[in-house]
C-alpha positions in Angstrom: 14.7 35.3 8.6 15.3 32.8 5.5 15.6 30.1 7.3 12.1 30.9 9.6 10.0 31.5 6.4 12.0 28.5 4.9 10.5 26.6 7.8 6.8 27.8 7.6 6.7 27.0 3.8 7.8 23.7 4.6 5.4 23.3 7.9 2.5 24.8 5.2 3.4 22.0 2.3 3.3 19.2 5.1 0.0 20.1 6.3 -1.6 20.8 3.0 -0.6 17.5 1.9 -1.7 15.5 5.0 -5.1 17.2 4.8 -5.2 16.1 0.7 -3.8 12.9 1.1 -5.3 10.5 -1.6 -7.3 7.5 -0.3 -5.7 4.2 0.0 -8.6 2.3 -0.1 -12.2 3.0 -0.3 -15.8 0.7 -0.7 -15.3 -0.1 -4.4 -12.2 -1.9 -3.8 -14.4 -4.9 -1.9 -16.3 -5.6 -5.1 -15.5 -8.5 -7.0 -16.3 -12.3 -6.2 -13.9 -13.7 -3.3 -13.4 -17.4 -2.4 -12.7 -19.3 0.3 -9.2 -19.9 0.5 -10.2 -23.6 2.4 -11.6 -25.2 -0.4 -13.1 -28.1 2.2 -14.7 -25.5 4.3 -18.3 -26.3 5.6 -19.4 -22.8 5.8 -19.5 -19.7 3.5 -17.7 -20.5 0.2 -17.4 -17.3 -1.8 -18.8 -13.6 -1.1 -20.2 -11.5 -4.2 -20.0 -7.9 -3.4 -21.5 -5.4 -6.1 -21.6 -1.6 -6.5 -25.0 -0.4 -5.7 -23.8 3.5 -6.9 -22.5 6.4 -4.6 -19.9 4.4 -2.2 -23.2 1.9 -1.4 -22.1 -2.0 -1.8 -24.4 -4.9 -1.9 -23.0 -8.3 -0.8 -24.9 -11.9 -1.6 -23.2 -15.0 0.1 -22.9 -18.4 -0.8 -23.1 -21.7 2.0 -21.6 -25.0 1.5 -24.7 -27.3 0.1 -24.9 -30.0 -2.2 -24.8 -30.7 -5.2 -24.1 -26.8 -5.9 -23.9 -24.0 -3.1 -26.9 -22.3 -0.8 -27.8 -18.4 -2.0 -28.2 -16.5 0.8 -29.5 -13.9 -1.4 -28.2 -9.9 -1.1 -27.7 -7.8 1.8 -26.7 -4.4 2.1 -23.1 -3.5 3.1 -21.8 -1.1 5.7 -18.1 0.1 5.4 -16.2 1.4 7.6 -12.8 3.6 8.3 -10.7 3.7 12.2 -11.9 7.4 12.6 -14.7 10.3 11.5 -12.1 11.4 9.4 -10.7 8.3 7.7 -11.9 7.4 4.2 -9.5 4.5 4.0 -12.7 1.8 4.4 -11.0 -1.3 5.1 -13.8 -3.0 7.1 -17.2 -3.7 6.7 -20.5 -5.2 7.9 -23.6 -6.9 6.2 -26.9 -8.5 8.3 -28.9 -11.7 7.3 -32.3 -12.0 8.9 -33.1 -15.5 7.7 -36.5 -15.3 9.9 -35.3 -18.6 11.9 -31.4 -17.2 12.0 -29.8 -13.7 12.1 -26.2 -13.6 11.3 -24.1 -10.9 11.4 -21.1 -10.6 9.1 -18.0 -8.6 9.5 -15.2 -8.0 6.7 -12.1 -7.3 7.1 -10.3 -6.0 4.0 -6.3 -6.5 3.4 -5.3 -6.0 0.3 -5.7 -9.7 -2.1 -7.5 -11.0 0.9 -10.4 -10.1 3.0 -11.0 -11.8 6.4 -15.2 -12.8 7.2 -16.3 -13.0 10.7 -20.0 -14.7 11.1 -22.1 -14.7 14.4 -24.6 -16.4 14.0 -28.0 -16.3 16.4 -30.4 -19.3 16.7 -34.1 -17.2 16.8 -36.4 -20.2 16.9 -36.0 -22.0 20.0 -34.8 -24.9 18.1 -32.1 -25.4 21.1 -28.9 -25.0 18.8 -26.0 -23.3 19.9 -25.4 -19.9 18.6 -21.9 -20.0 16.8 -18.9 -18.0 15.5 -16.5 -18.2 12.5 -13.8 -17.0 10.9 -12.9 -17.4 7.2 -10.2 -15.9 4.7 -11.9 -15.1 1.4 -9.3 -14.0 -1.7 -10.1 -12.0 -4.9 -11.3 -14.7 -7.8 -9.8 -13.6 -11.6 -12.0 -17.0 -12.8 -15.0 -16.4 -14.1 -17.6 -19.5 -13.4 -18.4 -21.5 -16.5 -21.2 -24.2 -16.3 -20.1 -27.6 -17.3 -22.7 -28.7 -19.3 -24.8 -26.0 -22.0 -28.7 -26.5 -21.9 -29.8 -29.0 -24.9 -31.8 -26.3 -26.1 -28.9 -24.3 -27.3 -27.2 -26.9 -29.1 -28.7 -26.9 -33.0 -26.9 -29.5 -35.0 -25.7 -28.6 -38.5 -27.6 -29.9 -41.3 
C-alpha cells in the first residue's frame, strides 16, 4: 500500500511540474541589436529588435550601403514556439513590403546567436531574380559611438 501511494505522489509531483515548467525562452530574449557575424557581408548587417509591450517585438534592419548602412525602417515581429502549447519562442518572423520588393524574414533564435533567413520577391517586373539568404547575426554588448561630435556642440573655453 506504501509503496502504491509512494508511487502516485511521485507520478502527481512529475506531472505538476511538467505542466509548471518555467519558460526557457520567450520574445524578450530577441531584443537587443545583433550583428552580422561576416563583417564583409553584402546583405543585412545588424537586426534591431525592440519591445513594443505585452510579448509584441518590433524589428528595424539595416542593408550594406555606403558610406553608412540602408534603414529598412521597423516591422512588426511574429514569434513563434514548435507546438500550441510551447512558450519556449525560439523563432520568429517579420515582413518588408518595400512597394517594389517584399521580403520575408525568418529568425531563428539559439542562444548568443540568432540565424536570419531572407526571401526576397522582385514585385516590379524589373526582371531580377527573386533570391534567398542566410545570415548568422550575434548579440552586440557595444554601444555605437559616432566618430566625429557636431561642431555645434563643441564651445571652446574662454
Amino acid at each position: 500500500m506504501f509503496k502504491r501511494s509512494l508511487a502516485i505522489a511521485v507520478s502527481s509531483v512529475s506531472l505538476a511540474a511538467a505542466l509548471v515548467s518555467p519558460t526557457l525562452a520567450a520574445p524578450a530574449d530577441f531584443v537587443g541589436t545583433w550583428v552580422n557575424k561576416d563583417s564583409n557581408t553584402r546583405g543585412v548587417t545588424r537586426v534591431v529588435i525592440t519591445s513594443a509591450g505585452s510579448n509584441k517585438l518590433n524589428i528595424q534592419v539595416f542593408g550594406k550601403c555606403h558610406p553608412t548602412d540602408c534603414d529598412w525602417g521597423t516591422a512588426p515581429v511574429t514569434t513563434y514556439g514548435l507546438n500550441v502549447q510551447d512558450t519556449n519562442h525560439t523563432y520568429a518572423t517579420a515582413n518588408y513590403n518595400k512597394g517594389f520588393s517584399n521580403t520575408l524574414l525568418t529568425l531563428d533564435h539559439a542562444g548568443s546567436q540568432i540565424m536570419l533567413q531572407s526571401f526576397t520577391q522582385f514585385l516590379d517586373n524589373s526582371g531580377r531574380q527573386n533570391y534567398y539568404s542566410r545570415d548568422y547575426f550575434q548579440k552586440s554588448t557595444k554601444v555605437r559611438v559616432p566618430v566625429e561630435l557636431p561642431k555645434s556642440l563643441i564651445t571652446p573655453n574662454r
